[in-house]
Backbone as CSV, one residue per row, in Angstrom:
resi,resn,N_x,N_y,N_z,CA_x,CA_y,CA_z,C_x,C_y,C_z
1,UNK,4.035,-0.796,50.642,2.615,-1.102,50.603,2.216,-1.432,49.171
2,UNK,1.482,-2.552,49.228,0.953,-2.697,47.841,-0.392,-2.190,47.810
3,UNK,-1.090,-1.828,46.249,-2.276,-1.617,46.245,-2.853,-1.145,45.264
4,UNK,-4.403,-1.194,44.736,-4.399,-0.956,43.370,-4.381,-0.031,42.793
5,UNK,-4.145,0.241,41.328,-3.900,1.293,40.919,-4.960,2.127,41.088
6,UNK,-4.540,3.086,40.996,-5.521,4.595,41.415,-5.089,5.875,40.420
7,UNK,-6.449,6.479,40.078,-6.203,7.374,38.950,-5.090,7.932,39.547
8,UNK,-4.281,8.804,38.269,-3.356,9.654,38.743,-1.955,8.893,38.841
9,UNK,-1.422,7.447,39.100,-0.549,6.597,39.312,0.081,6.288,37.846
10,UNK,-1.122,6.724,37.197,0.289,6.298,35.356,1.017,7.123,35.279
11,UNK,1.726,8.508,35.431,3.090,8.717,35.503,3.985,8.120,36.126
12,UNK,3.710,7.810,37.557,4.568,6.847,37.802,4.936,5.389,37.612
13,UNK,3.551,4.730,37.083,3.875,3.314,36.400,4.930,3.313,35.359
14,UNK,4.604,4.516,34.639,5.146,4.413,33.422,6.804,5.032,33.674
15,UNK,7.166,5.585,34.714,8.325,5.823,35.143,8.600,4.503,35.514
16,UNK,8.362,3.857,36.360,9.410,2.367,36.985,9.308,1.685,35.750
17,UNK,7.914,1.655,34.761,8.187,0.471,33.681,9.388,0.534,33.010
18,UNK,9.558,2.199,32.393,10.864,2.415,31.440,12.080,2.469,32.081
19,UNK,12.024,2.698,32.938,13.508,2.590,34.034,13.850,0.834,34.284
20,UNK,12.697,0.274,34.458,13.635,-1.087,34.327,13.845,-1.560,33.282
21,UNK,12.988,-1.787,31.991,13.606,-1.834,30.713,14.915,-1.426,30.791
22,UNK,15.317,0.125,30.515,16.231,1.312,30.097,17.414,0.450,31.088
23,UNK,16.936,0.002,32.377,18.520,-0.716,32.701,18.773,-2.072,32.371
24,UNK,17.904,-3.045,31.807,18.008,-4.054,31.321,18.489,-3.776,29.924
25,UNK,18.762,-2.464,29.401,19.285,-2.876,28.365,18.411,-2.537,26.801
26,UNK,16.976,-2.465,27.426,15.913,-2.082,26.159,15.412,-0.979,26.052
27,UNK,15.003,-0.307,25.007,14.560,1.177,24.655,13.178,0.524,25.023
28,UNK,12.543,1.781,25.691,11.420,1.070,25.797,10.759,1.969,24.739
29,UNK,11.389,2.720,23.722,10.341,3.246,22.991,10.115,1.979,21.357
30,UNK,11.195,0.307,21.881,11.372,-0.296,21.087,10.118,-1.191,21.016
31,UNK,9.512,-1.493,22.133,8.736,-2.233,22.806,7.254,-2.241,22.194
32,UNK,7.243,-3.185,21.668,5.477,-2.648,20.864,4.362,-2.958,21.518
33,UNK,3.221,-2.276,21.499,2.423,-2.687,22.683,2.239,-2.559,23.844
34,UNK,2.965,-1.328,24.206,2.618,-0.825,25.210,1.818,0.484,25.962
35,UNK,1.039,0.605,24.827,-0.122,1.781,24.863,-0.562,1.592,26.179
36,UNK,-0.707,0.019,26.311,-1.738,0.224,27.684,-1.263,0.831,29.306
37,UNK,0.083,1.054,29.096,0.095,1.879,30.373,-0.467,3.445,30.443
38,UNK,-0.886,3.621,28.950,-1.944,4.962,28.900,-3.296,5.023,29.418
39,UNK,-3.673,3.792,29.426,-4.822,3.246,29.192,-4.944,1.921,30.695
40,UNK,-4.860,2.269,31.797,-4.528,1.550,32.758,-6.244,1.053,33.342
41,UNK,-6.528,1.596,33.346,-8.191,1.617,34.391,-9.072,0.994,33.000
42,UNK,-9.049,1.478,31.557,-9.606,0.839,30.911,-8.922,-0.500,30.268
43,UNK,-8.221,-0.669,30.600,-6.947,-1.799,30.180,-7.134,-2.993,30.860
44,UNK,-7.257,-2.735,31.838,-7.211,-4.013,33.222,-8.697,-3.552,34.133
45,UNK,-8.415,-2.702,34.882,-9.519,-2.795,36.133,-11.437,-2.808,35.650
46,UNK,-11.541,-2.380,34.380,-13.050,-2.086,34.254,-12.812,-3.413,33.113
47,UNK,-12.070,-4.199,33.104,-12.486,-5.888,32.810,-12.118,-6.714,34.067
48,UNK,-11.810,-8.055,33.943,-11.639,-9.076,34.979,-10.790,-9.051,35.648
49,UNK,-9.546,-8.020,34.842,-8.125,-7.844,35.258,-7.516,-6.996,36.502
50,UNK,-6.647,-7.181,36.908,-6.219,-5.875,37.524,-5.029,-5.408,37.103
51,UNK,-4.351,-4.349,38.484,-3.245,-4.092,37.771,-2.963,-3.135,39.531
52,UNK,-1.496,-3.744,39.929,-1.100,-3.517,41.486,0.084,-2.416,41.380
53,UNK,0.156,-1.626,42.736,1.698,-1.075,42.422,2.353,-0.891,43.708
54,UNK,3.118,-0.882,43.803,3.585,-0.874,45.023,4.629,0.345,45.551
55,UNK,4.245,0.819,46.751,4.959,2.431,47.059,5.544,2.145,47.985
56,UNK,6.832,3.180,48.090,7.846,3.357,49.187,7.784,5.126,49.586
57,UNK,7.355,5.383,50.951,8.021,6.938,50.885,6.975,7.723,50.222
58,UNK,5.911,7.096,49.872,4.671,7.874,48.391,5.540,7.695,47.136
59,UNK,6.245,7.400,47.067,6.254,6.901,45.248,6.519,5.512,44.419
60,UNK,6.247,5.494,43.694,5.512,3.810,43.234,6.905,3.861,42.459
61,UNK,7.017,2.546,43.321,8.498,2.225,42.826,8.424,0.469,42.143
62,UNK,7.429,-0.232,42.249,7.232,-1.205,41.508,5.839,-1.507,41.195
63,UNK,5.082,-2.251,39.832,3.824,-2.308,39.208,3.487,-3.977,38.417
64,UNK,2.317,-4.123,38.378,1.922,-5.025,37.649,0.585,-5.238,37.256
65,UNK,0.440,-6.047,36.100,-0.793,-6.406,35.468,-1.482,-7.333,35.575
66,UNK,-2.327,-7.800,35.498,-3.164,-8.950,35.094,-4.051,-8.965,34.119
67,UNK,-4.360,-9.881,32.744,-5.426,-9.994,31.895,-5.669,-10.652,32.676
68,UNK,-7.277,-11.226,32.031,-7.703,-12.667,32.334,-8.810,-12.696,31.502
69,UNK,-8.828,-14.395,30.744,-9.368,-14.708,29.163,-10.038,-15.942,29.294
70,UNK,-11.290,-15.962,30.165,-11.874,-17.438,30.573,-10.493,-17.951,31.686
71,UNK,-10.209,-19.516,31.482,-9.428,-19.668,32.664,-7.807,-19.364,32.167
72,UNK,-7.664,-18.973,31.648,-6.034,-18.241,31.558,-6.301,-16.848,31.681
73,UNK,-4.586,-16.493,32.653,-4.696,-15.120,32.848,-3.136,-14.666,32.330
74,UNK,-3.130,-13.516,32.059,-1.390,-13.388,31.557,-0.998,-12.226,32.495
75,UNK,0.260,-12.299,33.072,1.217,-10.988,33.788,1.463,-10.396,32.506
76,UNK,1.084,-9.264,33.066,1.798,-7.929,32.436,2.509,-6.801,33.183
77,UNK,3.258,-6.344,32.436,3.938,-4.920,32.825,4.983,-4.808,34.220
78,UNK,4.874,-6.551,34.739,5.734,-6.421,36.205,6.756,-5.591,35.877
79,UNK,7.295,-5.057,36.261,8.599,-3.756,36.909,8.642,-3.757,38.464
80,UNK,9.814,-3.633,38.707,10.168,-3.189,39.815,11.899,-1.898,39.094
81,UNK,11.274,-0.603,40.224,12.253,-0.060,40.069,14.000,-0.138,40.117
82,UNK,15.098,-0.232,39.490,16.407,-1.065,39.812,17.010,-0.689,41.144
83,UNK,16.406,0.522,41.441,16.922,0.970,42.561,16.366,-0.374,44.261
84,UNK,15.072,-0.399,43.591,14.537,-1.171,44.872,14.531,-2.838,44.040
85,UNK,15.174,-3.298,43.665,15.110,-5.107,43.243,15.941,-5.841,44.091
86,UNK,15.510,-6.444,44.390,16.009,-8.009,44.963,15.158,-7.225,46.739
87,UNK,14.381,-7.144,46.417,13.879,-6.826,48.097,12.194,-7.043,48.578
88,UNK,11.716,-8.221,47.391,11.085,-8.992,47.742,9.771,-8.138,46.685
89,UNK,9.441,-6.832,46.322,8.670,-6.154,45.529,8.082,-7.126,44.658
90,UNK,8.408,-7.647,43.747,8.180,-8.154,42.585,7.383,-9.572,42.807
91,UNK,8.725,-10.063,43.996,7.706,-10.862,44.411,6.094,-11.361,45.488
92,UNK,5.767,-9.880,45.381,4.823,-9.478,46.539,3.899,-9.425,45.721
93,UNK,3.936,-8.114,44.513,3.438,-8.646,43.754,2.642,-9.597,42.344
94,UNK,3.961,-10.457,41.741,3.257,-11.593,41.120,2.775,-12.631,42.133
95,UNK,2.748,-12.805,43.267,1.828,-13.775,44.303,0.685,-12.731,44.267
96,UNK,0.181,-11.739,44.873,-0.834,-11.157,44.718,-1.662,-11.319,43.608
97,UNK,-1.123,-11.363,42.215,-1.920,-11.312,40.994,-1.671,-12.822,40.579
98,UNK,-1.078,-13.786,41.180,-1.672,-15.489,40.866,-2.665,-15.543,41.944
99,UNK,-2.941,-14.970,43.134,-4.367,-15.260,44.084,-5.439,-14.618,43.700
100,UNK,-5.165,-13.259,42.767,-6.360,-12.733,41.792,-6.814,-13.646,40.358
101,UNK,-5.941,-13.903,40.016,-6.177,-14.981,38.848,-7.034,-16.143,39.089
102,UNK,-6.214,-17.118,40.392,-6.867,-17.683,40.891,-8.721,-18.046,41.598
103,UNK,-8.546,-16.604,42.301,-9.915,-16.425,42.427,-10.856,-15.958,41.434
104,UNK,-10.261,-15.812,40.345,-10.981,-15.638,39.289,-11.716,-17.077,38.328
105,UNK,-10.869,-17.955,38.888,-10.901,-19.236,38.466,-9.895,-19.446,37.316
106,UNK,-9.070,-18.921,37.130,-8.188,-19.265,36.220,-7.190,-20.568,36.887
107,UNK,-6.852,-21.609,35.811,-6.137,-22.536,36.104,-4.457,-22.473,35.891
108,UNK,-4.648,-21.797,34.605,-2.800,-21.322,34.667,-2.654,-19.718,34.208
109,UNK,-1.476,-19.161,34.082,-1.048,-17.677,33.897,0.490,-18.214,33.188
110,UNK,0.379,-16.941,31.931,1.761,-16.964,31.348,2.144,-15.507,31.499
111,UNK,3.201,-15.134,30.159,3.845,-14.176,30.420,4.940,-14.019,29.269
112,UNK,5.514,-13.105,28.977,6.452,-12.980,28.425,7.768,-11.936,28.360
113,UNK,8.499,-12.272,28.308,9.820,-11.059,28.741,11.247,-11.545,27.829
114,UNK,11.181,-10.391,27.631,13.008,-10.025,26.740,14.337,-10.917,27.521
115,UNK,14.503,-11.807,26.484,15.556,-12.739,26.659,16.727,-11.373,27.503
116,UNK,16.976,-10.659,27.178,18.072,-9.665,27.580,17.754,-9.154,28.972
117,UNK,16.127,-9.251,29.830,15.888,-8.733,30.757,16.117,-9.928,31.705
118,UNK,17.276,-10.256,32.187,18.199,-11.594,32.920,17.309,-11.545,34.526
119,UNK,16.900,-10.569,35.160,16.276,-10.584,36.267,14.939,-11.275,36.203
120,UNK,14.512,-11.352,35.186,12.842,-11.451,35.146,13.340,-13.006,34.464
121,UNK,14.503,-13.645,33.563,14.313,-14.790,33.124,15.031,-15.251,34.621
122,UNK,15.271,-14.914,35.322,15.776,-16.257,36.542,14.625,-15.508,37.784
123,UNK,14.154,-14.791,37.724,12.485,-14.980,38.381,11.758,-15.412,38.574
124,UNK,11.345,-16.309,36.687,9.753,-16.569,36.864,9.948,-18.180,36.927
125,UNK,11.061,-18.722,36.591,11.598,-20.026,36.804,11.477,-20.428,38.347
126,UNK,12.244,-19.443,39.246,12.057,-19.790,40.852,10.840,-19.531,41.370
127,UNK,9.633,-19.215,40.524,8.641,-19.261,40.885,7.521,-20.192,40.709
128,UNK,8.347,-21.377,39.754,7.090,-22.284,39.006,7.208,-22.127,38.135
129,UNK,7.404,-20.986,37.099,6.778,-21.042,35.634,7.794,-21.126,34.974
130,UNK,7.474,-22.278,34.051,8.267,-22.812,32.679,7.870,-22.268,31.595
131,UNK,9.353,-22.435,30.989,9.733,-21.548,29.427,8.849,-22.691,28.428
132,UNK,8.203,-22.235,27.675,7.401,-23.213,26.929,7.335,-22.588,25.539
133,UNK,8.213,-21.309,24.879,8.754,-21.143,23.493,9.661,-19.528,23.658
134,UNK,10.479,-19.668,23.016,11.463,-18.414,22.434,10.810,-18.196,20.978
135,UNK,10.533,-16.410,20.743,10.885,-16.065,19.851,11.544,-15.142,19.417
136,UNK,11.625,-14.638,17.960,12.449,-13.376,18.038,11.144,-12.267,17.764
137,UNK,10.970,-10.804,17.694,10.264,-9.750,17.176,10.953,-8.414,17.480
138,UNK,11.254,-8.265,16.569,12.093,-6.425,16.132,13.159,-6.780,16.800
139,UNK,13.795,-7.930,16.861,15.711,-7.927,17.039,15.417,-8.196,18.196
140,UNK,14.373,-8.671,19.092,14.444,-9.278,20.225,14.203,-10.121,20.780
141,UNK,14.660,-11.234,21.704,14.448,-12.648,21.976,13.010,-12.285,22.842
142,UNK,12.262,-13.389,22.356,11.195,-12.967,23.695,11.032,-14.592,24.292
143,UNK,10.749,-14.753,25.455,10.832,-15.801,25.755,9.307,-15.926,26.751
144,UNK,8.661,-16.783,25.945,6.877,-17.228,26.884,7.211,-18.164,28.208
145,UNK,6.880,-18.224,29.334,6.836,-18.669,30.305,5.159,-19.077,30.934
146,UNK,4.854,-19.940,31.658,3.292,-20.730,31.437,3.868,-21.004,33.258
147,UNK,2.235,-21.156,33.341,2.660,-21.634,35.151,0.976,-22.054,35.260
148,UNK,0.825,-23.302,36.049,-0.327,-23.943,36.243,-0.630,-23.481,37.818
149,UNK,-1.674,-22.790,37.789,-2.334,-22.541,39.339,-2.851,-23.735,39.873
């Protein structure tokens, strides 16, 4: 079931976020900028944004974000737990949060993810969205991805 976040759900966001990092390979205590999974309800939901998660069994085993900045909106924080990937999660919800974007009136959504996190770079490609710059920050490739609604 997907659905939005609800007080009480950031321990477990913040469990699937660092667990998929931690198996892709990244510390997530390397990761800068990620206060806002402290900060979830004032982060996303009490602006334009949201932010989805999705449960198996009662526990949230995959999550995601949405800004939104006039008509661009950016993904954040997608995770899906490694235990549950390739079983459609992830993609349940980044379609959910391009029809929130959308109805927001946003025209395109980007994103960005760790050259090293190989699931999420052959993801957002089969979904539409093109790589449109690599950089490096603290020893890590990051690679921007853009997608026109």
């Amino acid at each position: 079931m997907i659905r939005r976040f609800q007080t009480g759900d950031g321990p477990g966001v913040r469990r699937v976020y660092h667990r998929g990092l931690a198996d892709a390979g990244t510390d997530p205590a390397d990761v800068p900028g990620n206060a806002d999974l402290n900060w979830v309800e004032e982060t996303y939901l009490r602006s334009d944004g949201a932010f989805l998660i999705a449960e198996r069994d009662g526990k949230i085993v995959a999550c995601g974000g949405l800004l939104v900045d006039g008509a661009a909106a950016e993904l954040m924080r997608i995770a899906v737990d490694p235990a549950q990937q390739n079983e459609g999660l992830g993609t349940a919800i980044v379609d959910r949060l391009e029809d929130i974007a959308t109805d927001r009136g946003c025209d395109r959504i980007t994103l960005t993810t760790a050259g090293r996190q190989i699931a999420a770079t052959e993801f957002y490609p089969d979904r539409g969205y093109e790589r449109v710059a690599t950089r490096e920050t603290n020893g890590y490739e990051l690679l921007d991805f853009e997608k026109a609604l």
